[in-house]
Each structure stands twice: as C-alpha cells, then as structure tokens.
C-alpha angles and dihedrals in degrees: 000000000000115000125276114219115197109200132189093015111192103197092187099059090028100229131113109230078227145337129216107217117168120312080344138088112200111207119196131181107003108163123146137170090039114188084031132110112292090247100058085041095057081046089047086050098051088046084056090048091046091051099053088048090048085075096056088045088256143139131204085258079086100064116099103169129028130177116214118200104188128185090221118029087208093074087067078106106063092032082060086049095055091042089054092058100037098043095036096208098320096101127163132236103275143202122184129190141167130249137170090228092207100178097064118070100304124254085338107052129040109036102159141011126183131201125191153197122215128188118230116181106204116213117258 
C-alpha cells in the first residue's frame, strides 16, 4: 500500500486541510473572503483550493470531483457562474448541498465551502 501524507492538520477541529493518498489529493475545508458576498466567497474558496494544489504543482484542471456545501441553496446560480470562469469547461463531478454552517460567523459569515478531489498520476 502507497503512503498516505496528511497536511495542514488542525487538531482542534480533527481534520486534515487535505491528504495526498495514492494518484488523489483529498481537499477538505477551502473557504476564503467570509462575511463577503457569496460570490467573492466561492472565488476566495477556489483560490484556497489553488493554493493548496500549488504545492503539489497542480491547477485546478486536476480536480475531478468537489462537494459544495452552500448556506442558501439559491446561490447554486452565481457559484455555477464562478466555476464556469475559473474551470473553462473542464468541470468536476459535483454535489451541492445546504447547511446552516453554524460554527462560522452566523447568517453573515460562512456562505460556501468547497472540498475537492484532484487527480495526481504518479510516474511508473
């Protein structure tokens, strides 16, 4: 069995901010510009995203799945209308669901969080 890396563990909150495991990056908890409009906060997200793959020499062109958990599920428009800047055609498999996200800042704060999966080939 390959090696599994955890990165940017948060022990107080017990999650990992993402986990190489194989050929797959696991991404877990990028948010970014809370207390903002949704749609800077769904940008501030996928720079979070970005930023983490950055470190594995990666893009968002290498995500294939993301779960979007969402404080209003009628925002789903304009989040589609950022994804379809920022991924140009190449978008991932996606489930979105709502959530009061009760732990970040109330009705004004959280509005969206994305996790994602990336795809990493290793070489033979």
């Amino acid at each position: 069995m390959g090696e599994i890396i955890r990165y940017d563990v948060n022990e107080e909150n017990a999650y990992s901010g993402y986990v190489e495991a194989g050929d797959f990056i696991f991404l877990s908890f990028c948010v970014g510009n809370v207390g903002q409009s949704i749609e800077q906060q769904v940008e501030g997200a996928l720079d979070h995203m970005s930023d983490r793959l950055q470190r594995a020499n990666l893009t968002l062109d290498s995500i294939v799945k993301v779960d979007i958990l969402l404080r209003d599920v009628w925002d789903i428009p304009v989040m589609e209308e950022v994804f379809k800047r920022r991924f140009k055609g190449n978008f991932p498999a996606r489930k979105t669901i709502s959530t009061e996200f009760a732990h970040c800042g109330g009705p004004n704060g959280l509005k969206v969080q994305i996790d994602g999966v990336a795809y990493n080939p290793k070489p033979n």
